[in-house]
N, C-alpha and C positions, 0 to 999 in steps of 0.2 A: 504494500500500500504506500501510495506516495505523501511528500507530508505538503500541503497547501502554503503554499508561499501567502507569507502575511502583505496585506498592500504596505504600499510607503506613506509613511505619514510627512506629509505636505504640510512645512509652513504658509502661513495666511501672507498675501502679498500687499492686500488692502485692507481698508478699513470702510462702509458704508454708514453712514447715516441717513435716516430719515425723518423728518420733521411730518411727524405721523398726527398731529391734530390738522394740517393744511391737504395729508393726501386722502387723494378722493377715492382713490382702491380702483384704476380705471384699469389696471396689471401692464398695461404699455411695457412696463418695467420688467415685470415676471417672465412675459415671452421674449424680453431682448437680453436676459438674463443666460448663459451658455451653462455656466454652473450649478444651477438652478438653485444660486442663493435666497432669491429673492421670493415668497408665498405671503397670500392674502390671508391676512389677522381672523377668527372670528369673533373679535373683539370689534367696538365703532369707536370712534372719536368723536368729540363735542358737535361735530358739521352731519352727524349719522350715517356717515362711510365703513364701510372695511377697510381699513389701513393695511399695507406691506410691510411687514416684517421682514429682517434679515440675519442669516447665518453667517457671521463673519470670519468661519471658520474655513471656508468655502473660496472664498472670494479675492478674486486676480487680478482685481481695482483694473478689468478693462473698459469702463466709463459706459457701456453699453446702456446701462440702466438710467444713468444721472442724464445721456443725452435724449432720448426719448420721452423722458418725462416731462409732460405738459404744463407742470405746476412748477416745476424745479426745485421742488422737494427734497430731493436726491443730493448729499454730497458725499461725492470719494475721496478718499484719501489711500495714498500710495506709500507703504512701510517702507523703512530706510531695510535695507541689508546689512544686519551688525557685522560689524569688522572686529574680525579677530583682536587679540589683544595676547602680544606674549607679558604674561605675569611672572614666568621663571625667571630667577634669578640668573645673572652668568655662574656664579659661582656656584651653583647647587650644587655639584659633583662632590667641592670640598666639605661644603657644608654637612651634607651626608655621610661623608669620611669621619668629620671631625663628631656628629652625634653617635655614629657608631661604633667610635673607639672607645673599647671600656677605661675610664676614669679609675688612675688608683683613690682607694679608700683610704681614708688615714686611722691610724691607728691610735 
């Protein structure tokens, strides 16, 4: 029996907001959405709409959804790529030498 490769887990590229008291749940957004981050609330807002809600777990800030929206309700935002950071020391090899050399005891 073979063993099932786990999928890759994918960092979030973007970030979506929606100013969900102004949208009118018209889904423009939902069908121009690839990822299919984007599904209609079964909650209403103040205007007695269904609102868009979003998975921003999902989502690859390709602006698809914030351009079709007729209300522009929609904002993306695109996550920076953390840049590495070397934190080791130069010297850790010594440092390592010098913690793991037994220390005489005095007597």
């Amino acid at each position: 029996m073979e063993a099932t490769p786990t999928p890759a887990v994918r960092k979030p590229r973007g970030r979506v907001e929606i100013d969900i008291q102004k949208c009118k749940g018209c889904e423009l957004c939902t069908d121009a959405c690839k990822k299919e981050t984007l599904v209609l609330s079964d909650a209403i807002n103040i205007k007695g709409y269904h609102y868009v809600i979003v998975n921003n777990d999902a989502c690859n800030a390709c602006l698809d959804c914030a351009l079709v929206c007729p209300d522009a309700v929609i904002t993306v935002y695109k996550l920076q790529k953390s840049k590495k950071v070397n934190i080791t020391p130069p010297d850790i090899k010594e440092q390592l030498r010098a913690a793991a050399t037994p220390k005489p005891v005095p007597v």
